[in-house]
N, C-alpha and C positions, 0 to 999 in steps of 0.2 A: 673542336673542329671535326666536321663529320669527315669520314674515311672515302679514299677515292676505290674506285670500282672500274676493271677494266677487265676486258674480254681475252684471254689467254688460250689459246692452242697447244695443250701439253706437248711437249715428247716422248718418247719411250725412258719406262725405267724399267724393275726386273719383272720374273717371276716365277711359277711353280711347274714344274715338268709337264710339256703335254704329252701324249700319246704320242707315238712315234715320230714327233716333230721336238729338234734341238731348241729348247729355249734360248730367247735373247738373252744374252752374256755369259752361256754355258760353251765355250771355246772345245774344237776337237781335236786338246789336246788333255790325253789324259796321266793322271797325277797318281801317286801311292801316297797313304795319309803317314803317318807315325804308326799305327795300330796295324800297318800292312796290308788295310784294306785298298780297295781301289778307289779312284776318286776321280774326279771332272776338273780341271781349272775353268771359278767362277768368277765376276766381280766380288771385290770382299767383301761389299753390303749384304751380300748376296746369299751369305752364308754368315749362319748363325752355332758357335758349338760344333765346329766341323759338317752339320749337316745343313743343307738346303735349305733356305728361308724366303720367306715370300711376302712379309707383311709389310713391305718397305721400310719398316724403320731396324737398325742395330746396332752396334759396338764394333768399330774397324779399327783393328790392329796393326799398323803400316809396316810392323819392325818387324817381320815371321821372314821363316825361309821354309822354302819347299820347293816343288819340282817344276811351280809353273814359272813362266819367263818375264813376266811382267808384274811388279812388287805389288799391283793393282789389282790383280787378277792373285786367286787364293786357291788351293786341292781343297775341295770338300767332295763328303761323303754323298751319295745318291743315293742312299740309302733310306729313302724317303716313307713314309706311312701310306697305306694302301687301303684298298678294301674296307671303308668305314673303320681305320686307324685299327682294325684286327689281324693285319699282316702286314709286313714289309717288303720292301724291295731291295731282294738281294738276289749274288751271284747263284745260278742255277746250282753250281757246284756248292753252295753251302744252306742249301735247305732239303731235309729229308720229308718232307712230306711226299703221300704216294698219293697222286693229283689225280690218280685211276678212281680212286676213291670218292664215292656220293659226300662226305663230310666236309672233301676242299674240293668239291664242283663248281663254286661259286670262285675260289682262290685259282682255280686253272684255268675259267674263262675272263677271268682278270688280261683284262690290258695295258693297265697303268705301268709297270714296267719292263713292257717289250722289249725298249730299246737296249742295247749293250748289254743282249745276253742275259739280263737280270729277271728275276721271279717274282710277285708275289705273293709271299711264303708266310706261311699262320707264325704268328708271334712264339708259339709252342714247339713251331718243328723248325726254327733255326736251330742250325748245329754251332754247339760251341768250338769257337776255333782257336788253336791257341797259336803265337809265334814263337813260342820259346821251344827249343829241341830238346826231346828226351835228355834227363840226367845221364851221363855214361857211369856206370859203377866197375868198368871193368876192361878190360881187352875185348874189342866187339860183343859187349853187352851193354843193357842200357836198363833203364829201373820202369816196371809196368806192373799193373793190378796183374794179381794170381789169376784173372780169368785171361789175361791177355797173352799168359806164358803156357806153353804147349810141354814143359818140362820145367817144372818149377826150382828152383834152387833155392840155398840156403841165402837166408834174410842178409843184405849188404848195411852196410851202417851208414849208404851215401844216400840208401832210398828209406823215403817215411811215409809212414800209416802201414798200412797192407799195402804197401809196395815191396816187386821181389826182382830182384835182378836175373834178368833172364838174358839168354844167348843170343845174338840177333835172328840167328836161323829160326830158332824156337820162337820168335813173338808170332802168336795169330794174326794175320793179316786181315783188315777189313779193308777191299776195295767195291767200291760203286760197281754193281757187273749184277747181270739176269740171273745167277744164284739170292743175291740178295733181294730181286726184286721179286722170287718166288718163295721168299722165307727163310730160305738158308744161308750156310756162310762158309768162305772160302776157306780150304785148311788144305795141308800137308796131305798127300795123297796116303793110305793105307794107316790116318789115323780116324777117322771116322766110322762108330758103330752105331749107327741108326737102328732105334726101335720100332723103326716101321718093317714089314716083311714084304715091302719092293725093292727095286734097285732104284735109288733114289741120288745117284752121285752123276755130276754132271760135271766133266774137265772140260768141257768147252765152253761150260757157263763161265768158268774162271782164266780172268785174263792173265795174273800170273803164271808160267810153267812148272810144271809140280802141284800144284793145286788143283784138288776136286769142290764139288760144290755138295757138300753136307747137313742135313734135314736134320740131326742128332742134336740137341740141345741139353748142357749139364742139369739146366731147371728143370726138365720134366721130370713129374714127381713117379715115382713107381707105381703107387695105386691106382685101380683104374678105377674113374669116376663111376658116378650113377648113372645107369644107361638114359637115355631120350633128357637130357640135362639140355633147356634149353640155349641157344650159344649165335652166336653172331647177330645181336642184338632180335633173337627171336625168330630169324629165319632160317636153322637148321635146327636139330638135334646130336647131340653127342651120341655116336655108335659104332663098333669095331668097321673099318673100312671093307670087311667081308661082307656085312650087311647093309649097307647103303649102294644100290642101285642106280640111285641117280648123281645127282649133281653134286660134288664137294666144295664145300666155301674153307677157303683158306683162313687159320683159324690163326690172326694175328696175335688175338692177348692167352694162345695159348687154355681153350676155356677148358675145352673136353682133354686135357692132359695127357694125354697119347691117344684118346679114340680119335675119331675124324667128324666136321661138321657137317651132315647132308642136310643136304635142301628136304625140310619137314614133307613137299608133297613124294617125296619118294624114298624116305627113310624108313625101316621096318621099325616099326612104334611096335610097344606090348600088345597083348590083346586083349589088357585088361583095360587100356587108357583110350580113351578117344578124343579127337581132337573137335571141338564143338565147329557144327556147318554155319559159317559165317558167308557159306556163298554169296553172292549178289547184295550182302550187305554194305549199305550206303559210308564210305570213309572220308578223313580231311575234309568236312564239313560238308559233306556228298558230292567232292568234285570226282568221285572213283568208286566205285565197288568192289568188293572184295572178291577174287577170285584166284585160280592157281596160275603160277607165271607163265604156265604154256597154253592155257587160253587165255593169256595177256598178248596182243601182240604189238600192241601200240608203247604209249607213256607209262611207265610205272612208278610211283609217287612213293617215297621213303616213309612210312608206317611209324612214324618216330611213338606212337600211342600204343602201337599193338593194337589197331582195334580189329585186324584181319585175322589176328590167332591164328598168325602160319601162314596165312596166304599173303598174296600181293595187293597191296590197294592199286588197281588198274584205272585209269581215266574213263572218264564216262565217254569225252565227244571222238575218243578213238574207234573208227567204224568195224574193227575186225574183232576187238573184244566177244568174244562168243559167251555168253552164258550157258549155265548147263540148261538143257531142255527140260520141260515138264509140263506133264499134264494136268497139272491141277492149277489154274491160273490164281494169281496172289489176291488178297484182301484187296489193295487197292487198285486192282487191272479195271480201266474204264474210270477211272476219276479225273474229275477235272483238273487242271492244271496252269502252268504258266500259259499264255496267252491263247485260250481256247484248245490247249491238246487235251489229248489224255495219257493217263498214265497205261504203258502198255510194253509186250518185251521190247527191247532192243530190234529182236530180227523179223518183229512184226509191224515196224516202223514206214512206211513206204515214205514218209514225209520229211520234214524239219525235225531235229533231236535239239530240243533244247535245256541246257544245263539246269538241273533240278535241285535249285541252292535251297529252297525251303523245304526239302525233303518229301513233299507230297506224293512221292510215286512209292517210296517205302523201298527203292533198290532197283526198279522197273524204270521207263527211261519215257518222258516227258512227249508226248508227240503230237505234234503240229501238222494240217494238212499243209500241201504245197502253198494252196490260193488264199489261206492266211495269213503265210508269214509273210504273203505280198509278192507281186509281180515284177517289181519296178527297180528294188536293189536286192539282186540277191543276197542275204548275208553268208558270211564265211562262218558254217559247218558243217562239221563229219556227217553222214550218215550212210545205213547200208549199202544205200544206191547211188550217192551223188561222191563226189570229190572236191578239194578243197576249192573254189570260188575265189578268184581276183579279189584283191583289195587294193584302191587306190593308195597310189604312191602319196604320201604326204599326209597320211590319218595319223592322227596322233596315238600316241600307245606306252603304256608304264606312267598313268597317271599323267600324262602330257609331258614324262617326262621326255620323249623322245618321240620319233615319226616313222613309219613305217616303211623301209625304202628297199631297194635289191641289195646285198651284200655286195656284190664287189660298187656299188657306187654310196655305200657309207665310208664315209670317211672319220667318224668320233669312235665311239664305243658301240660293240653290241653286246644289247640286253637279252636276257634268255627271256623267251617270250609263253610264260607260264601257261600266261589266258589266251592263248594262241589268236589273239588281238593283229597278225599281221598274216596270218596263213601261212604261203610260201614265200614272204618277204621277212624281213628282220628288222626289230625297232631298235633304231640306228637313232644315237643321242647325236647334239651337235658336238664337234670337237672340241677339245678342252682348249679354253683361249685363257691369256692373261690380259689384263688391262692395260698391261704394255703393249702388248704382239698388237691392240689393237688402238696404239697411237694413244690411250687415254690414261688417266690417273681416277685412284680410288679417291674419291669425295662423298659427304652427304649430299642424301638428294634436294635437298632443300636449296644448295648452293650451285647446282649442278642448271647448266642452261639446256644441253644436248647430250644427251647419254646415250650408254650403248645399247642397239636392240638384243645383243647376245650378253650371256651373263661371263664373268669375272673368275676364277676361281681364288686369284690373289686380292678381293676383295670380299671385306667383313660384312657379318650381313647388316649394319646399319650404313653401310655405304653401296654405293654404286659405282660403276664406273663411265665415268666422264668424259665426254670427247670435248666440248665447249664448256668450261664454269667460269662462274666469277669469284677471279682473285681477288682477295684483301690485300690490297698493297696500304702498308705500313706508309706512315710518314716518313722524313728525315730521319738521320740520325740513329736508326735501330741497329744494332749489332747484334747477331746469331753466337751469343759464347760457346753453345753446345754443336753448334753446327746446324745444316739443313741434312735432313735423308737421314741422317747417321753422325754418330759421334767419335772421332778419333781417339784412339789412346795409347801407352807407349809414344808418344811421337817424340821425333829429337827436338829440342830446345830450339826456341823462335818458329817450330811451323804450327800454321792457325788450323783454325779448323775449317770444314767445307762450309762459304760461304758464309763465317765468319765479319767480313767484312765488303758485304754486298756493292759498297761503293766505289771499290777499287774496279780500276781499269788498266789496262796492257797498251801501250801504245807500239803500235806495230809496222815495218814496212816492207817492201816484197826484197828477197835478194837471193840471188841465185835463184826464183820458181818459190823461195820458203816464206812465209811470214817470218820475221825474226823480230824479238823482243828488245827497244832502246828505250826503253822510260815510261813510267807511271803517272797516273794519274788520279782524278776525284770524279765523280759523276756527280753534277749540282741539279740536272735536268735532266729527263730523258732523248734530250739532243744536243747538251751541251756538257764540257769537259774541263776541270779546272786543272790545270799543271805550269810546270815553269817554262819561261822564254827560253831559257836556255836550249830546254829539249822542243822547240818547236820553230825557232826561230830562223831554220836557214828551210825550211818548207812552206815559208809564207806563199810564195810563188806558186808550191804548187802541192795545193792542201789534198789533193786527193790521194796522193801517192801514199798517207799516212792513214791506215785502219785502225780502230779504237773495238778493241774486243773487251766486253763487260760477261759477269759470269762465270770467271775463270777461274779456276785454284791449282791445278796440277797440271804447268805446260809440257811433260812429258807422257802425258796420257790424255783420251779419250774416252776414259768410261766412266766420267761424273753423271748423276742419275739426272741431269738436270743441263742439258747443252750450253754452251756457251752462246753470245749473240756477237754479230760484227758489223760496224759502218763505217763508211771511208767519212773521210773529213770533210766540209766544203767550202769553209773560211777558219783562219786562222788570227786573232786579234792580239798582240804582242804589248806588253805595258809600253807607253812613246819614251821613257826614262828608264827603260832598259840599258846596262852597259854592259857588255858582254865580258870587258876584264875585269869588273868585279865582281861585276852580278849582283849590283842593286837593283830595284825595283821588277825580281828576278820572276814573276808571273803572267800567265798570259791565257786565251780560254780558248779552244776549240770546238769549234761551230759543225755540227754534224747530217751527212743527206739528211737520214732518216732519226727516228726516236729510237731509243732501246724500247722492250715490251719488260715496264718492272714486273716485280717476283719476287719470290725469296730469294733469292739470290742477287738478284740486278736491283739496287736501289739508289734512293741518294742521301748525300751529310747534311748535314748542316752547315750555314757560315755561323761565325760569332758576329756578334755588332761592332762594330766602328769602335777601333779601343780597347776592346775584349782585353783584361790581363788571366794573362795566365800562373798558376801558385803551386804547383804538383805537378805529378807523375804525368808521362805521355806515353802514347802510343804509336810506333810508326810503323810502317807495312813498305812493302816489295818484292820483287823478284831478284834483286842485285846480289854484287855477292856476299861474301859473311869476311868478319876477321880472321876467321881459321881456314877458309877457301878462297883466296882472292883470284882466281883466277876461270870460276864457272858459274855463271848464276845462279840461282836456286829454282829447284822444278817446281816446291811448292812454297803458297806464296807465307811469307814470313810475316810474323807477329812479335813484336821487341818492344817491350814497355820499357824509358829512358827517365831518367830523374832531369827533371827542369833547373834548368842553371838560370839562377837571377845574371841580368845586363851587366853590371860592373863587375860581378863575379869572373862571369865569363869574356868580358874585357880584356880587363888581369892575366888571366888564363891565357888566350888567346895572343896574348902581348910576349909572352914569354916562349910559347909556341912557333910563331913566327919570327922570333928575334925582332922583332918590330916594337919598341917602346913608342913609335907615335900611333898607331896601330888604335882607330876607331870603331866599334862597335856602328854599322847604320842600324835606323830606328827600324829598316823595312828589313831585319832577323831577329830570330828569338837563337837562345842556345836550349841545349838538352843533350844528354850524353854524360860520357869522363867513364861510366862502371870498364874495369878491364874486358875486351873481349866479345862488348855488346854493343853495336853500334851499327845505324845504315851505312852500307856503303855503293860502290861504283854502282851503275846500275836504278839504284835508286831513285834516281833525280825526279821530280816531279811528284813524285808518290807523298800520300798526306801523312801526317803526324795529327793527331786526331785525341781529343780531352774531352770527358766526360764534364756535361753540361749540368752547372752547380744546382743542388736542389730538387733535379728530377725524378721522378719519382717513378721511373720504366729505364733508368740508366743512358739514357740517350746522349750521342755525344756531337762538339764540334768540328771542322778541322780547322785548326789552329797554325800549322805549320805547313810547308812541301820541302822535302831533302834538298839540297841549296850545293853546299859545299862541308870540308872539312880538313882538320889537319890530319893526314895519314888514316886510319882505319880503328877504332877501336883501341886507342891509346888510353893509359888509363890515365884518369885527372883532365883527359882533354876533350870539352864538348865540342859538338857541331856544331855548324849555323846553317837554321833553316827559314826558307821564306814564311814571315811574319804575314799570314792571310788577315790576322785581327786588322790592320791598315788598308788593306786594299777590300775591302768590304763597301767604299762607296764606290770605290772604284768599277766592281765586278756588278755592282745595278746599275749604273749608267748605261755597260755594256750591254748589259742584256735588255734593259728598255730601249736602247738604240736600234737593237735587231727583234724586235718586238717578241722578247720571250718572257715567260711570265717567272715571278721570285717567289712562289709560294713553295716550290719542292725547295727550296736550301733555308726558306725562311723557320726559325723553330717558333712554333705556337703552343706553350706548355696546355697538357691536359688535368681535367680537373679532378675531383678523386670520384666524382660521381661518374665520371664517364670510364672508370679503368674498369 
């Protein structure tokens, strides 16, 4: 039988942090993990491993304890992956990288974890945190590395490795403070002897009182290097801070070992050494010229090649770049060029300076008259005489990956705009969306009716996201063992899993302002309801008042990835040989406004045929209470496999249970029950008892039974009696050919193995 197809409107489910917008189901209440770290309460799907998860599918734990309020909602970590998964997102306070720095330029204009304070921080320069407190070895001493103690003492036997017990006054202290961000390090006032011959102590750099800020380092070795040793990846020289004149670059790894770094165009070099003239030589694939940083006064591009030998690779289309002057004009002055210029200086340019990527000018700078590059759009660039040129709002820029807009009216990320592609505006990507935040679900396209014009970040890249697909709704009879969305685990005994059992329904009615839950039901239709007379019989009169919510698992919560749906009733059809003291012929079907919209989750059972016997194991479901809590219903909905008690068995039983030896079995119950402690109870009523249909070969099941009655709760040796549906099978087609609804959602039509 071919598969039905229906048109579905998702809802929201989760997803991945956006830019300065709280993700749906990231709550602003915040949690501490076990590890001490900080955390967000998420939905539990939600989180994966303590951190962040976004791929809709996981493993939910129901039975944890932590700090958030709702058993539904979980602390995880935000500590999310960033930057092309090369940095993280953590607390400011626990990442030492110096973001001043050209290497994490990319990591500091990072905006992925703006929100609450957090960084992203190079994978390298997370600091390791620990929670555990210093060992104590003593009366106000505690155990730390020999470099950590200011007065080292004899070795204690409660500290190990090169660990030395030292005084608390005596530990070196490292605090975060303007000493350490200029190199040095906080210490005890009058114990620092720096090898340098300035005054180099700073007590106001240091927040604790008694501490100076000290340049002195135990590693510095006493020899003194080789003078002009090149040092900060090529742009100074190693030389006594007497002879350097110009600029000192701070010399982090330590290269020139007590000399100091100057910037190579003003450090006195030998006279025996020269530094080869790279001037106006073409670099980074001729987007800059080589020159010295103070006739740079534009862009200066990071030389990772050395190919400037000491000088600065400067941008070509910066207009104040000054070349040195000379009178000898180059090889190539006067050749042709990109688009009718020529090759010619810089400050001989009256025209268009256009970027010289195939090198033809030789380091001279590309020039175009005015009335070539065109009258009609000016384009945007530098040149001696002009200034930067409007660019419409809305030009694409970074590969299309973004659009050119004013900063304060971008709202996603800004991209550094290398190829200076926006002028005086900034390429502004769109904001980071999820397929939830945007009402859809990740699906392939192939399935997909109406997708989103904006892209996903919590979708993979063989899917899309969806705003209109077409669902596969499943025939009859399917059961979810693993669940929809996510799979339960730890759970306590009898709870199912989510959506589990798609066909169950909540019968519901208003009191006090609430919906409140009185009885279960089957969904056979998508507008019709199979449950007992009992639970519907004094609402004939007036079938509205009763709402039928399908989709349901957890009535104490609200954050299933997958909504619940609800219709009032609008006829009620009661079996005519109903008897309400004993409750034979104890069934009856509810006629609904509207359909449900099936799903995974909202489906329907099967009936069995006229007869149907049953020889095994069953299944029953509800929200009622349990034999260990008889006195609250259950939040989530229950799952109780019961062993099938043969008729005369349960007769017998039954006979001695009621003290009733004339005590008849009717034909319209089956039994099922007796295990101690496992049993439907109150509550129950209506809700199916459901057997897997003999032979099939996708597990597909019937409902067989509805919760009826019983003696006491979970007695052991004593089954229940529930309504026998195998009998009222013609009865339940009459009814629904009367009210012209069609029998093919409960009817089962085995499939065949070619078509699985």
């Amino acid at each position: 039988m071919a598969d039905f197809h229906v048109l579905l409107l998702f809802g929201t489910i989760v997803m991945l942090i956006p830019v300065n917008v709280r993700p749906q189901g990231v709550s602003d209440q915040a949690c501490a993990l076990e590890n001490g770290k900080d955390g967000f309460c998420v939905t539990v799907h939600q989180c994966r491993d303590n951190v962040l998860n976004v791929d809709g599918a996981g493993v939910v734990d129901l039975r944890f304890s932590d700090d958030c309020e709702n058993y539904m909602l979980k602390c995880c970590s935000i500590e999310t992956p960033c930057e092309d998964n090369e940095g993280t997102c953590v607390a400011a306070s626990s990442c030492d990288a110096d973001f001043n720095s050209s290497k994490y330029r990319l990591f500091k204009e990072s905006e992925e974890c703006e929100w609450n304070n957090y960084k992203c921080c190079p994978n390298e320069r997370i600091g390791k945190q620990t929670n555990s407190p210093r060992t104590q070895c003593g009366f106000d001493s505690v155990c730390v590395s020999d470099g950590e103690c200011l007065a080292p003492q004899p070795r204690s036997s409660v500290c190990s490795g090169s660990q030395t017990c030292c005084p608390r006054n005596q530990v070196r202290q490292h605090t975060s403070s303007s000493c350490e961000e200029t190199g040095g390090q906080c210490v005890r006032q009058g114990q620092c002897s720096s090898v340098f011959g300035i005054n180099i102590r700073m007590a106001a750099a240091c927040e604790q009182p008694g501490y100076e800020c000290c340049m002195d380092s135990t590693e510095i070795a006493t020899e003194v290097p080789a003078k002009e040793k090149s040092c900060v990846r090529g742009s100074g020289k190693c030389v006594p801070r007497s002879e350097c004149k110009g600029t000192v670059y701070r010399d982090r790894k330590n290269e020139c070992n007590g000399l100091v770094c100057c910037a190579v165009d003003t450090a006195v070099t030998s006279t025996t050494t020269r530094r080869p003239d790279t001037t106006g030589k073409g670099c980074i694939d001729n987007s800059g010229v080589c020159t010295t940083r103070k006739q740079c006064k534009g862009t200066v591009y990071r030389d990772r090649n050395n190919e400037c030998e000491g000088l600065v690779c400067c941008a070509t289309i910066t207009p104040t770049v000054v070349l040195p002057t000379t009178t000898t004009p180059r090889s190539s002055a006067g050749k042709s060029c990109f688009n009718n210029g020529k090759c010619t200086l810089r400050q001989d340019c009256s025209g268009v300076v256009y970027r010289d990527r195939r090198n033809d000018c030789d380091g001279l700078v590309c020039c175009a008259p005015s009335e070539t590059a065109g009258s009609t759009t000016p384009r945007t660039f530098l040149t001696s005489t002009t200034t930067l040129q409007p660019v419409i709002a809305g030009k694409p820029c970074l590969d299309n990956s973004g659009k050119c807009t004013r900063r304060e009216e971008c709202r996603g990320t800004v991209y550094g705009d290398r190829e200076n592609e926006c002028g005086r505006l900034v390429c502004c990507t769109e904001p980071i969306r999820t397929c939830s935040s945007m009402k859809g679900i990740c699906a392939a396209e192939s399935s997909c009716l109406r997708r989103s014009t904006n892209s996903a970040v919590d979708c993979s890249a063989d899917t899309v996201c969806c705003l209109e697909v077409v669902v596969e709704i499943k025939e009859c009879g399917y059961r979810n063992l693993r669940g929809v969305k996510f799979n339960t685990v730890n759970r306590n005994d009898g709870e199912s899993q989510y959506g589990e059992f798609p066909w169950m329904v909540a019968l519901m009615t208003e009191t006090s302002g609430e919906l409140k839950y009185f009885c279960g039901g089957s969904l056979i239709h998508p507008a019709v309801v199979l449950t007992s007379a009992e639970c519907l019989r004094k609402y004939r009169r007036t079938p509205s008042v009763v709402t039928v919510r399908a989709g349901e698992w957890d009535m104490g919560s609200e954050l299933e990835p997958i909504p619940y749906q609800e219709h009032q009733v609008k006829q009620i059809t009661c079996h005519k040989q109903f008897q309400p003291n004993t409750l034979l012929n104890n069934v009856a079907l509810a006629f609904l406004e509207d359909g449900f919209n099936l799903g995974p989750t909202v489906n329907t059972i099967c009936l069995p045929p006229q007869n149907f016997s049953v020889d095994n194991r069953v299944t029953g479901m509800g929200w009622g209470t349990t034999p260990r809590n008889r006195k609250q219903y259950q939040q989530i909905l229950k799952s109780i496999d019961l062993p099938y008690v043969d008729r005369d068995d349960c007769e017998r039983t039954l006979r001695k249970a009621l003290s009733n030896r004339k005590f008849q079995l009717h034909y319209s119950f089956i039994c099922a029950g007796g295990e101690p402690g496992i049993d439907t109870c109150t509550g129950d009523g209506g809700s199916p008892v459901v057997y897997y249909i003999p032979d099939d070969l996708e597990l597909r099941y019937y409902a067989v039974g509805m919760v009826s009655w019983g003696v006491g709760c979970g007695r052991s040796g004593v089954p229940a009696a529930y309504t026998n549906i195998c009998v009222f099978r013609d009865w339940i087609d009459r009814q629904m050919e009367e009210e012209n609804f069609e029998m093919r959602h409960y009817e089962y039509r085995p499939k065949d193995i070619e078509d699985l």
